[in-house]
N, C-alpha and C positions, 0 to 999 in steps of 0.2 A: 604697549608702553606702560601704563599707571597696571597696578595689580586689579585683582579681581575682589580686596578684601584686606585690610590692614593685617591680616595673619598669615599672608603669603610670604613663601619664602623663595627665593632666587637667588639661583645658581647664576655665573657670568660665564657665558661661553662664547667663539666664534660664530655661531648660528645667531646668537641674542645679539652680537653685534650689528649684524647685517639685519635681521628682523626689526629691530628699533631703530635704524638710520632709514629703514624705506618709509618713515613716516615723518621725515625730516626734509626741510626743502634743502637746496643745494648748499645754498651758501650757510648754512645752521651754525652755529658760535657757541662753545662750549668755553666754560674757563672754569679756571680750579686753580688752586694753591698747587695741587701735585704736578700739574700741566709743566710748572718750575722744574721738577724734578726728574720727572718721567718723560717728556721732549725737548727740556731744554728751551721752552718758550721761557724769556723774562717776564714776558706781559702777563703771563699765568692764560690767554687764552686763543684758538685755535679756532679756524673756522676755514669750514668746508668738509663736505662729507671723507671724501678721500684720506683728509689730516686724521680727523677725528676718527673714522676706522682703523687707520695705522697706529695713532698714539692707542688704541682699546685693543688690538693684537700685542701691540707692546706689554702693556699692563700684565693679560693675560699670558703670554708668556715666561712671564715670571712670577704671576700669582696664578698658578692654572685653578685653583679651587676654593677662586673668589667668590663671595653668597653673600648676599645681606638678608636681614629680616624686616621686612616691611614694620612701621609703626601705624602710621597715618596716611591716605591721601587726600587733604582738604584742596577744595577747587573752586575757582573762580569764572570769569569771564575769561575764554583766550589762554586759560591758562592754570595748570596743579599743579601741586608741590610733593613728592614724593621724601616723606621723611621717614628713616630706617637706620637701623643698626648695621654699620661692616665693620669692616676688620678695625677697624678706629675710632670705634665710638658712635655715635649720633651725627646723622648728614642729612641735609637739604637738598633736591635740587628742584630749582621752580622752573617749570618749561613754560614757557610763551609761544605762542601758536598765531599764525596769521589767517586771514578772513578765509583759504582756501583748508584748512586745518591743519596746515604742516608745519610741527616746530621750525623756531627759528633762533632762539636761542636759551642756551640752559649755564646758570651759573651752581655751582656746587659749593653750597654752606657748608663750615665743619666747626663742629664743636672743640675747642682746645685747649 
């Protein structure tokens, strides 16, 4: 999930999707602004592994050679924040973790 080092770089592939949702419990809650956009949720957010792997095959489907550059990962109790450069500029997303260590939910900052 979090990088190895604020100067990793990542690629977005199908393998990455399925490798970071098996460290998510079921019901995991994802929201974003693009959620709007890219599934047609109003609410901006999604929940449930299944959703959340098909809206992330969507994406990549029409972005196949999505990457970002890590900046920072500062962290807390239950929970870090992975902030990095993609195709948009400067993004957050703070994961929250429950007492068994499985995300449960991530919302996605973007700078505008």
């Amino acid at each position: 999930m979090p990088p190895r080092n604020a100067n990793d770089s990542r690629s977005f592939t199908p393998h990455w999707v399925d490798a970071s949702l098996a460290h998510c419990n079921h019901d995991f809650e994802s929201s974003s602004p693009f959620t709007r956009q890219c599934a047609g949720e109003h609410s901006g957010k999604l929940t449930g592994i299944a959703a959340i792997s098909a809206y992330w095959r969507t994406i990549l489907s029409h972005v196949p050679n999505l990457h970002c550059q890590f900046v920072d990962v500062p962290a807390s109790i239950r929970c870090f924040t992975t902030l990095y450069r993609g195709h948009r500029d400067l993004l957050a997303e703070v994961f929250d973790f429950n007492a068994g260590g499985l995300a449960v939910r991530v919302p996605a900052l973007y700078v505008e």
